[in-house]
Biopython code that builds the backbone (N, CA, C, O; Angstrom):
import numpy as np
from Bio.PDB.StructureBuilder import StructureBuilder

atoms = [
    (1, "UNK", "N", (70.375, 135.344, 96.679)),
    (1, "UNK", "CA", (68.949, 135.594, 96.807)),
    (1, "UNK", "C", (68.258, 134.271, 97.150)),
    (1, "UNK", "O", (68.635, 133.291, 96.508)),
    (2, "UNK", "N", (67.359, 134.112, 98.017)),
    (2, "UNK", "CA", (66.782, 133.154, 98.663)),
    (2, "UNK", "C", (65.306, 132.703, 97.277)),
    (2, "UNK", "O", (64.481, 133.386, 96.670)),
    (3, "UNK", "N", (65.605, 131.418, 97.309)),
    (3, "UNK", "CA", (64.310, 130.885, 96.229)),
    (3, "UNK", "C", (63.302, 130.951, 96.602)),
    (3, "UNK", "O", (63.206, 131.407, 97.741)),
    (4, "UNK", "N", (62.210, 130.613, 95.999)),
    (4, "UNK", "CA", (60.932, 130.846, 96.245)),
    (4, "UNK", "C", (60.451, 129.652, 97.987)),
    (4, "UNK", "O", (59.696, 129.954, 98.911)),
    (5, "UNK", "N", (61.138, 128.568, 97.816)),
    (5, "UNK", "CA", (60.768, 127.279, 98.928)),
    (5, "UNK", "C", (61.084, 128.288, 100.154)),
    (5, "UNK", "O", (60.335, 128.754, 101.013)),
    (6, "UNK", "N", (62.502, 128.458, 99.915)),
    (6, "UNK", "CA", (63.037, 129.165, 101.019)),
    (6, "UNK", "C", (61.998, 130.432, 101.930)),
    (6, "UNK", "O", (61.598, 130.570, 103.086)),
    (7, "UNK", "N", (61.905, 131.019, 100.916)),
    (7, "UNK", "CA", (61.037, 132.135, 101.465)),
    (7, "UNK", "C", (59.295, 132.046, 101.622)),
    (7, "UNK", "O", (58.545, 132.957, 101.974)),
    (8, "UNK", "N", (58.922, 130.591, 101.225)),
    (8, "UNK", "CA", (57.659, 129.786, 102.121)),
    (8, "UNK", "C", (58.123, 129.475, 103.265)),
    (8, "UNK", "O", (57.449, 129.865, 104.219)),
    (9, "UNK", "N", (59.317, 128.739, 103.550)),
    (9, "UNK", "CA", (59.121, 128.324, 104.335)),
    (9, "UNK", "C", (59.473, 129.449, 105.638)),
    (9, "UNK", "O", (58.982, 129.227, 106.745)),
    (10, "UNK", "N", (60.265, 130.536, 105.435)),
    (10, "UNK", "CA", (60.221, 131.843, 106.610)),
    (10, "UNK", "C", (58.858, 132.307, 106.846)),
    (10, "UNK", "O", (58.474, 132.654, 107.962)),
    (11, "UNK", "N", (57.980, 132.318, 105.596)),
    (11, "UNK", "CA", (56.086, 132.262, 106.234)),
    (11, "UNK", "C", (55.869, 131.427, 107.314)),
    (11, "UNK", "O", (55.815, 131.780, 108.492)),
    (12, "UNK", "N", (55.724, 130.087, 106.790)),
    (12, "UNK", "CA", (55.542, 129.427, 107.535)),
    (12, "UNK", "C", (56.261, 129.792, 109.485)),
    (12, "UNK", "O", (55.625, 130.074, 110.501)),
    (13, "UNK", "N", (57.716, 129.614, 109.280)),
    (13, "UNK", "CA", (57.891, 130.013, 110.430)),
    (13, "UNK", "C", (57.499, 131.071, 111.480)),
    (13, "UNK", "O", (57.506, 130.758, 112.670)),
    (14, "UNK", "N", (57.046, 132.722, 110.950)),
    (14, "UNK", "CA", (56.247, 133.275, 111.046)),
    (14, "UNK", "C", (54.762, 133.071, 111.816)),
    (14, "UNK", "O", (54.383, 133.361, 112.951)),
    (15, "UNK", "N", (54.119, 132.453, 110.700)),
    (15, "UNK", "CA", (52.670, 132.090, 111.014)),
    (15, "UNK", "C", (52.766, 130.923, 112.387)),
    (15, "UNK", "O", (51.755, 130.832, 113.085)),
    (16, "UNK", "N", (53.931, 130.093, 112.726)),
    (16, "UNK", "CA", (54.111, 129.228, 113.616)),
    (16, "UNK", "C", (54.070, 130.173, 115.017)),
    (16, "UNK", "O", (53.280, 130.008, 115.947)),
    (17, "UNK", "N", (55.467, 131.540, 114.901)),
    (17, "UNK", "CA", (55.667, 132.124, 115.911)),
    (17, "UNK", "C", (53.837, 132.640, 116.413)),
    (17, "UNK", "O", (53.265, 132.319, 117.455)),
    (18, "UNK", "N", (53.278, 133.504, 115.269)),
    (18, "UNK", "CA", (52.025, 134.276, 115.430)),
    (18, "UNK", "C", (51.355, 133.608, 116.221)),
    (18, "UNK", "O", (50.846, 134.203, 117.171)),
    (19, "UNK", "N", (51.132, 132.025, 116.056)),
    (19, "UNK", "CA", (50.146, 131.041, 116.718)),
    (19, "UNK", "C", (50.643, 130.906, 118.412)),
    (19, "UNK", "O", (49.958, 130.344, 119.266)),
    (20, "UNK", "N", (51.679, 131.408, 118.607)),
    (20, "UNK", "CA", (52.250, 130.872, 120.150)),
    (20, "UNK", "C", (52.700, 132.086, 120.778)),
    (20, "UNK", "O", (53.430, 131.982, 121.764)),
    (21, "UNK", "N", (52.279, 133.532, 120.234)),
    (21, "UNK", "CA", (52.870, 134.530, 120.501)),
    (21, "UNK", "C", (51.904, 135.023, 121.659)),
    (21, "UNK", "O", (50.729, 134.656, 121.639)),
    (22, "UNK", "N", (52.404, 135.897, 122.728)),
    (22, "UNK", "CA", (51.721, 135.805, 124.024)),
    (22, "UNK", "C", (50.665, 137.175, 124.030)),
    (22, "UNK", "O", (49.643, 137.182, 124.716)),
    (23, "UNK", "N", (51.123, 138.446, 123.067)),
    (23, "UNK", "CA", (50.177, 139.465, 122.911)),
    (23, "UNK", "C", (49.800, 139.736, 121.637)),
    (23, "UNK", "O", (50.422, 139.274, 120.680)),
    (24, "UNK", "N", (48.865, 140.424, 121.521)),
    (24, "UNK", "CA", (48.093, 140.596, 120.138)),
    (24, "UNK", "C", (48.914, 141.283, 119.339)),
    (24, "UNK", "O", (48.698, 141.161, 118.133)),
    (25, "UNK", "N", (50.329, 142.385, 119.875)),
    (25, "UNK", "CA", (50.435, 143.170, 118.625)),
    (25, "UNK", "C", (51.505, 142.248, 118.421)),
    (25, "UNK", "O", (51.621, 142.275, 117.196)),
    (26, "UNK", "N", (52.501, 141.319, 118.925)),
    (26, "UNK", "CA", (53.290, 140.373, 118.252)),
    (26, "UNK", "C", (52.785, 139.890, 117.760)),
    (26, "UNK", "O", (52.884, 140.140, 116.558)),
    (27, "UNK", "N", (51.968, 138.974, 118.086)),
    (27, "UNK", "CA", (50.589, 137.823, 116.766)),
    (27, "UNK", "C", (50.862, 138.731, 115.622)),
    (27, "UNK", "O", (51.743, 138.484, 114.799)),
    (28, "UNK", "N", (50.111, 139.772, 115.575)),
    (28, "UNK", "CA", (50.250, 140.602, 114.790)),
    (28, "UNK", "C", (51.560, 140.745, 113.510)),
    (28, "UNK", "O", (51.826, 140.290, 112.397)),
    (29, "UNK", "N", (52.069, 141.616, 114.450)),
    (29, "UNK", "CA", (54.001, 141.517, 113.717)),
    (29, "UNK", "C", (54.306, 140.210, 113.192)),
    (29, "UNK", "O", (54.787, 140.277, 112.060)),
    (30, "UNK", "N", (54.200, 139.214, 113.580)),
    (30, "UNK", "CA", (54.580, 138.029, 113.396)),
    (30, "UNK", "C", (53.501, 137.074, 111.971)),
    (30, "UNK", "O", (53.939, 136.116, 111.334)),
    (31, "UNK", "N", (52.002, 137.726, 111.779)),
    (31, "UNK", "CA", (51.197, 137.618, 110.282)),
    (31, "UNK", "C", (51.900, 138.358, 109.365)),
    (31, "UNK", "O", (52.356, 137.930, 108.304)),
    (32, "UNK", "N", (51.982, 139.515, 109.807)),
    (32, "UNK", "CA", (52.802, 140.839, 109.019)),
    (32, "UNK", "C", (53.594, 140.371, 108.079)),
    (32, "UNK", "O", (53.571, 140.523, 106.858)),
    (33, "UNK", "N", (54.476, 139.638, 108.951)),
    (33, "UNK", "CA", (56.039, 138.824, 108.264)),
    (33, "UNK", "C", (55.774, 138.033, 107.377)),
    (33, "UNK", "O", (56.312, 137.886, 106.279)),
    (34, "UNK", "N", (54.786, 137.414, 107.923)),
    (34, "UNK", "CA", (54.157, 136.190, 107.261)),
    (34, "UNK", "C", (54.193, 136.317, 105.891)),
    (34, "UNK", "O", (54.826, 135.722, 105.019)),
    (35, "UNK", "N", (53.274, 137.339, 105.872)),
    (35, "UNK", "CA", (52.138, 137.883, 104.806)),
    (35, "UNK", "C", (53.477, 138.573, 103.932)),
    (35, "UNK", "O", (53.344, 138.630, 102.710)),
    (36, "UNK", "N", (54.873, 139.143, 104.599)),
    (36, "UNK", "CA", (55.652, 139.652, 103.369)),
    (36, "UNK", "C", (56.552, 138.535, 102.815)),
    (36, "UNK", "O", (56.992, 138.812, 101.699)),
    (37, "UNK", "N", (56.956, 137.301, 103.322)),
    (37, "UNK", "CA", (57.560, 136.514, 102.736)),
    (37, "UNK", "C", (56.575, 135.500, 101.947)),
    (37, "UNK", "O", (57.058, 134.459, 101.502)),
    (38, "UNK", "N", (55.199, 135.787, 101.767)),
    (38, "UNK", "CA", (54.548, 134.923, 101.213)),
    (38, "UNK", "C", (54.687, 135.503, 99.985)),
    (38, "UNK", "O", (54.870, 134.886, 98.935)),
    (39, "UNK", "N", (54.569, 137.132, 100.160)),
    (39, "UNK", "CA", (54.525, 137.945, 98.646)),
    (39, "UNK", "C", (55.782, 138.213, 98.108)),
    (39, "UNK", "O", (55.902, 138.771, 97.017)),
    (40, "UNK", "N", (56.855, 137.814, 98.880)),
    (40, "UNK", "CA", (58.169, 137.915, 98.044)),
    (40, "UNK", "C", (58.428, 136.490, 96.951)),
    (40, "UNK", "O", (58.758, 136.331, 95.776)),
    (41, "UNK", "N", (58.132, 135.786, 97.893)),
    (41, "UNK", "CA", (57.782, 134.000, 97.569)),
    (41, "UNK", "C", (57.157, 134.464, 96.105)),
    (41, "UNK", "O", (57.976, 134.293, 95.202)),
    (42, "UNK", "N", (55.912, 135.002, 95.679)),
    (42, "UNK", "CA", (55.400, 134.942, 94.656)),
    (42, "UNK", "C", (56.120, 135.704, 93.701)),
    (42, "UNK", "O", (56.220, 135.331, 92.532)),
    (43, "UNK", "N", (56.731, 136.961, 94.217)),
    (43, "UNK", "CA", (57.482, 138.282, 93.491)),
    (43, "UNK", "C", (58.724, 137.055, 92.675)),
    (43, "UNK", "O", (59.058, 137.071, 91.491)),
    (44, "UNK", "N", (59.104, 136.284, 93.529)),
    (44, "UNK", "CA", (60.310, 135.511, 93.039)),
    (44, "UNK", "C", (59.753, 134.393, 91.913)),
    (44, "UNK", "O", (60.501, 134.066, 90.992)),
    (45, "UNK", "N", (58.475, 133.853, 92.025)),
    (45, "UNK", "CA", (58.244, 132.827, 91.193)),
    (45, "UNK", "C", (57.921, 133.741, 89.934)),
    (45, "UNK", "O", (57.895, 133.346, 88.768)),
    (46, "UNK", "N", (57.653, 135.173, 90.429)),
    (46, "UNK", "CA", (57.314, 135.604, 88.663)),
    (46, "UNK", "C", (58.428, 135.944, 88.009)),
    (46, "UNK", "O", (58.482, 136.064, 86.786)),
    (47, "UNK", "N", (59.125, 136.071, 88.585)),
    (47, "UNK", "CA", (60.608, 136.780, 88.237)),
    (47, "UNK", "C", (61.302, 135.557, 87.745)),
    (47, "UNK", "O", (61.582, 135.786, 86.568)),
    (48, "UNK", "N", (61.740, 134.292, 88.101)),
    (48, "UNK", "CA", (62.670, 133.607, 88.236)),
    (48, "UNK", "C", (62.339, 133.332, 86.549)),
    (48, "UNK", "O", (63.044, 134.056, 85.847)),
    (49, "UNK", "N", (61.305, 132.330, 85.681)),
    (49, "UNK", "CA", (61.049, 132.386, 84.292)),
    (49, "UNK", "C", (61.415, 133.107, 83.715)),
    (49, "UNK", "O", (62.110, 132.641, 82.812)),
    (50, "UNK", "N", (61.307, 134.603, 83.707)),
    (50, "UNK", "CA", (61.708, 135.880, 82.834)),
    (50, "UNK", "C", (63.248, 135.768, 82.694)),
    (50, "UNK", "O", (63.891, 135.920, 81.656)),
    (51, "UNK", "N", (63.918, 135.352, 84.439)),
    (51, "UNK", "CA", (65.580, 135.215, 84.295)),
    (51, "UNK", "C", (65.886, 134.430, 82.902)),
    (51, "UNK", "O", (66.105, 134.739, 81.730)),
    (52, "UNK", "N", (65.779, 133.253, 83.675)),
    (52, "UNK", "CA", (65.898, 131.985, 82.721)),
    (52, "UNK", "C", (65.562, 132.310, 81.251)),
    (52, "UNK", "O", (66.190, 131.602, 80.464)),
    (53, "UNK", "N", (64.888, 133.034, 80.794)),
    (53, "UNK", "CA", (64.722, 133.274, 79.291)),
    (53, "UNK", "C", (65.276, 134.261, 78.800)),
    (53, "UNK", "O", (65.677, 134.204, 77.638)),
    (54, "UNK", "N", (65.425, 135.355, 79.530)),
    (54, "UNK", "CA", (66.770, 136.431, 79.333)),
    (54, "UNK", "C", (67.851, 135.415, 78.959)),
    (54, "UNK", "O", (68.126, 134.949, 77.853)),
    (55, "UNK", "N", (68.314, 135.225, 79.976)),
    (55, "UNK", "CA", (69.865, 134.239, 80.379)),
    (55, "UNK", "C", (69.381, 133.850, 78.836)),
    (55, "UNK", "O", (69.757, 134.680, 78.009)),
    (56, "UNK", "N", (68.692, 132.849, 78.353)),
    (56, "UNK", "CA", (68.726, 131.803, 77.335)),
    (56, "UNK", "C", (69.154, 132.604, 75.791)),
    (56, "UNK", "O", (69.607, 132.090, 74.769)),
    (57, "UNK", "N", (68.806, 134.092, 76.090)),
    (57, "UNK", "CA", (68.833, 134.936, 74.676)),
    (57, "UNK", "C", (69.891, 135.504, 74.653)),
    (57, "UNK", "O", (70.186, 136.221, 73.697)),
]
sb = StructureBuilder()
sb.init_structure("model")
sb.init_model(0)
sb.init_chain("A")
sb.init_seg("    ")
for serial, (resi, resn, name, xyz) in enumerate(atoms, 1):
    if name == "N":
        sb.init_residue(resn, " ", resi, " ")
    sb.init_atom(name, np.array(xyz, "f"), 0.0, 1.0, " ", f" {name:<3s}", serial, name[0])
structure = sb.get_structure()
């Protein structure tokens, strides 16, 4: 499973393509992505603490 950096930084790449993309509905597709690896990114930072304290018990 990809960490939280990891899956900023596939946003990022994303939001790079969106900026250089030649029609609106790629721009598009290409925020889309954005916008789901930003919220997995967070899904993972809430998750990853809860592991770690399971694991610890």
């Amino acid at each position: 499973m990809p960490n939280a950096k990891d899956l900023i930084e596939r946003a990022r790449m994303f939001e790079e393509r969106a900026e250089t993309a030649a029609d609106p509905i790629t721009r598009q597709h290409y925020r889309e992505m954005a916008a789901h690896y930003r919220s997995l990114s967070m899904e993972h930072q809430d998750v990853t603490p809860r592991r770690e304290h399971e694991a610890a018990h």
